[in-house]
N, C-alpha and C positions, 0 to 999 in steps of 0.2 A: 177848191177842195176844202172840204169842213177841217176844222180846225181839234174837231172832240175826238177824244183818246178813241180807236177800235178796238170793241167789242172782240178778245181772243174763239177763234177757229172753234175751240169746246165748249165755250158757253151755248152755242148752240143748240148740241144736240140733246136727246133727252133720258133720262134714267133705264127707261121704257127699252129702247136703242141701244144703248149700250150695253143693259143687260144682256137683252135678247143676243146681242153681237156677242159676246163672250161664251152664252150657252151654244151659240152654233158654231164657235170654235174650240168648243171643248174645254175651255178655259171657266176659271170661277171671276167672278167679278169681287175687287177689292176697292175699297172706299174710306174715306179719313171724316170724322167731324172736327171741328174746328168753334172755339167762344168765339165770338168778339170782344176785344180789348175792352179795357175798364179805364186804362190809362197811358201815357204815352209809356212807360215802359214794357206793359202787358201787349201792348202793339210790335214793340220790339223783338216780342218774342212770339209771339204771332208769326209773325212775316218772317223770321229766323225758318220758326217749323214749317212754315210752308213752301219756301225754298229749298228745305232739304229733301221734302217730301216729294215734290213736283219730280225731278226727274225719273219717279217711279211709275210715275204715270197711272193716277190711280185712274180706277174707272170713273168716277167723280167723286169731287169736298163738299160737305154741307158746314152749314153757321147757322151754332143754337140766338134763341133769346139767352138771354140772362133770366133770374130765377124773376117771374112776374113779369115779363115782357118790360124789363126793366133795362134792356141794352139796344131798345129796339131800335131805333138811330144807327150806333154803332153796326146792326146787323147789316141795316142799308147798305151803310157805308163801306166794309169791308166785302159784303159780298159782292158790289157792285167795281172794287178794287181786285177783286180775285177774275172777276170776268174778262176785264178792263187790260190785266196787267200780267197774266199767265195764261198756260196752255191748260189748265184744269177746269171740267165741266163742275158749275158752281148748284148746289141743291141751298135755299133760303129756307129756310125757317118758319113759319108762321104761326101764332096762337090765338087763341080769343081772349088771352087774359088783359083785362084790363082796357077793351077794347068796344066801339062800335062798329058796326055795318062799312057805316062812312069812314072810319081812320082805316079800318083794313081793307077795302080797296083803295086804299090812298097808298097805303105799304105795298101792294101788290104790284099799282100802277109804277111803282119808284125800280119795284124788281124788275118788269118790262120793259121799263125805258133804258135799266141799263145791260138787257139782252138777256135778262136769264129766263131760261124756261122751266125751269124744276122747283117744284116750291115742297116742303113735305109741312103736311097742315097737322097740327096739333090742339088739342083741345088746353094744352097745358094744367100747369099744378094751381090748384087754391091758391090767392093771393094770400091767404092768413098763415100760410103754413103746411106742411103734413099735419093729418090727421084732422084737418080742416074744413069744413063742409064749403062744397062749390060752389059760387054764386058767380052767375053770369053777370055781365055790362049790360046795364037796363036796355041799351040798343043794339048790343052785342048778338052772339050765338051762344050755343050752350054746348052743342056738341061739335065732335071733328069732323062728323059726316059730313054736319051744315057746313061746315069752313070747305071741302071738298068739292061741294054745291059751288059753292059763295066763286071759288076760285077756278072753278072748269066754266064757270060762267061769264070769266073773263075776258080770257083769251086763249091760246093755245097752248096751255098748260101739261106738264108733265108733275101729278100730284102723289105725293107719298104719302104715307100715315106709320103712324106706332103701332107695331106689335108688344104683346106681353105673355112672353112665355111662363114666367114665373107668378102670374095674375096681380091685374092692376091693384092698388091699394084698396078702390075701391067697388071692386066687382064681387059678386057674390061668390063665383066659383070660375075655374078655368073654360068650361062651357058657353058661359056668358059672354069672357071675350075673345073664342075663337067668334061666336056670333056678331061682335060687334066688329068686327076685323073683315069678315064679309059683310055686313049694313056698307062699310066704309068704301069700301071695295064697288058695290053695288051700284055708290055715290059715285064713282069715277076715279076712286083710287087706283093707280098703275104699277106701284110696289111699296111693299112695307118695311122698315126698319125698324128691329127688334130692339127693347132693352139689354142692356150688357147682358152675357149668357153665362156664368160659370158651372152649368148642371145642362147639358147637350141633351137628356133625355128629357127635360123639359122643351125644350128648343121643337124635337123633332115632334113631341107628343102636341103642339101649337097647328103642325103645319097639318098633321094626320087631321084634327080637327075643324080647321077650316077649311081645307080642302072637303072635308064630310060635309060642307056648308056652301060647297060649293065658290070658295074663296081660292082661285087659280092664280093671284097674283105674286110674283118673288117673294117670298122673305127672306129676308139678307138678317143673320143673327149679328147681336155686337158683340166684340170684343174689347175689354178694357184690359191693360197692363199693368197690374197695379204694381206701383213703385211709393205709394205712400198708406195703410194701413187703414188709420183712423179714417180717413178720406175717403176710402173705398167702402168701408163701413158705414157711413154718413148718407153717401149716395145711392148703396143697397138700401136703405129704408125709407129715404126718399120716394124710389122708384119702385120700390115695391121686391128687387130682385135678389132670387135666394143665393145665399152664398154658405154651400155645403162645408161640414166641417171638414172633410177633408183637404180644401182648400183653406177655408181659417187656421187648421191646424199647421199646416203648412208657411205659413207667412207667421204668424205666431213663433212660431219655435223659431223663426230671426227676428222676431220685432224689433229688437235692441240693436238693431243691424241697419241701416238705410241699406246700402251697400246689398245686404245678402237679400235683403228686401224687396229689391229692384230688381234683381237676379234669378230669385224663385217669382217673382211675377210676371217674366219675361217667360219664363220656364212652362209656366201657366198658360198664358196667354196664346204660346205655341203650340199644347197638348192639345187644348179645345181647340182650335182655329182646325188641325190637324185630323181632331175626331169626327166636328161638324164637315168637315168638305169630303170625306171618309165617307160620312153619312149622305152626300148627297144634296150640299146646302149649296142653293147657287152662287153666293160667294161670301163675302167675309166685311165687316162694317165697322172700323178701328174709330175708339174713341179714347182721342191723344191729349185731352184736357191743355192743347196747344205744347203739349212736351213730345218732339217725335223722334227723341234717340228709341226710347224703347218701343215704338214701333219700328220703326228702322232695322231692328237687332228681332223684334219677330218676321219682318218679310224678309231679311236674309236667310232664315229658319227656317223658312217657308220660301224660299225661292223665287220671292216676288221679282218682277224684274219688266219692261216693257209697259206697254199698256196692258196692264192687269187686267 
């Protein structure tokens, strides 16, 4: 008998699957991202939230890069410990930052061997920054399509990509990347995972359009709880996503607060969640910056409970 840890029961199956399983039980499908640690104590808190989160049983975890494909080891590592060591179907990460041909199916090959089938392929951010002009790895890709390509051409891949409901930073107009959301799609994309949502008629006005494009795959919008202000602010202009005033004003009027801060963004967090599945969204895509009380306290809100 082999001696090597078994690959858990859910790593198995595929985003694809599970989604589809939740739409033909009437149910919404719910999902958590997760970093990868930076250091042994960000580890510690890692595996905290993903212990607390597991008996919710989400529909399945993803693990980002770090900014630049800068944790990409760490991604390995962790998502091949999630596989390994809980009952949660694991979604990896992938980008083309910083990266050739050769090292990314080198990363891909490591996510295979340790049973994961779900990869969500990203074109990622400029290594220079926001506002940065992109420049591919001389032997790299350039777009997420080709990463798409690159990775259904490996093996039996279950391949996700980004959505952008509040338009990418650097696209011309919201047109553009429902167009590019089908190209992706086209490529062998099986669902998409939106940017954080705080404007739902953004969200829905994404799907009207790629669907017009003939882009039929899931989009699961995100959710973020915000419990820290500046942060969330930071990461809206990163990503590109709008954050109406009536949400700034609202976290605003406690900024001096942690406490009420956390509270009206928990508050938030369950409004949308509640308006988008109202609307028709096939499920919901929590991004817990590895902190998952206040997820926790939105799927009580929301009655998460079982396999979601």
């Amino acid at each position: 008998m082999s001696s090597e840890p078994q690959v858990a029961q859910g790593a198995g199956r595929t985003v694809q699957e599970l989604v589809a399983e939740a739409h033909r039980e009437g149910r919404p499908s719910f999902s958590i991202e997760f970093s990868p640690p930076r250091d042994d104590a960000a580890e510690l808190l890692l595996w905290d939230a993903v212990r607390r989160l597991e008996p919710l049983a989400p529909t399945f975890v993803s693990v980002t890069y770090g900014a630049g494909g800068s944790t990409r080891d760490r991604t390995v590592r962790t998502i091949g410990r999630i596989a390994r060591e809980t009952t949660l179907t694991p979604v990896a990460h992938l980008t083309c930052v910083g990266a050739s041909v050769a090292q990314l199916r080198g990363v891909v090959g490591a996510y295979a061997a340790a049973g994961v089938r779900n990869v969500l392929a990203l074109r990622g951010d400029p290594s220079g920054g926001p506002g940065q002009p992109w420049v591919a790895h001389p032997e790299g890709l350039d777009h997420a399509e080709d990463l798409v390509r690159l990775v259904q051409g490996l093996g039996s891949f279950c391949v996700g990509v980004a959505a952008f409901p509040d338009k990418h930073p650097e696209s011309p107009d919201l047109e553009h990347d429902a167009r590019v959301l089908a190209r992706k799609a086209d490529a062998g994309a099986r669902f998409a995972l939106s940017q954080f949502v705080f404007d739902t008629a953004g969200y829905f006005r994404l799907v009207e359009r790629a669907r017009a494009h003939g882009c039929e795959i899931p989009i699961l919008p995100g959710i973020m709880p915000v419990t820290n202000v500046r942060q969330i602010e930071r990461m809206a202009l990163l990503s590109g996503a709008a954050m109406p005033e009536r949400v700034v004003s609202r976290l605003h009027a406690v900024g001096d607060d942690p406490a009420a801060v956390r509270a009206v963004g928990v508050e938030i967090a369950t409004e949308l969640s509640e308006e988008l599945l109202r609307g028709g969204a096939p499920g919901l895509h929590f991004y817990t910056l590895n902190r998952s009380t206040a997820t926790l306290e939105v799927f009580a809100r929301l009655g998460v409970s079982g396999r979601a």
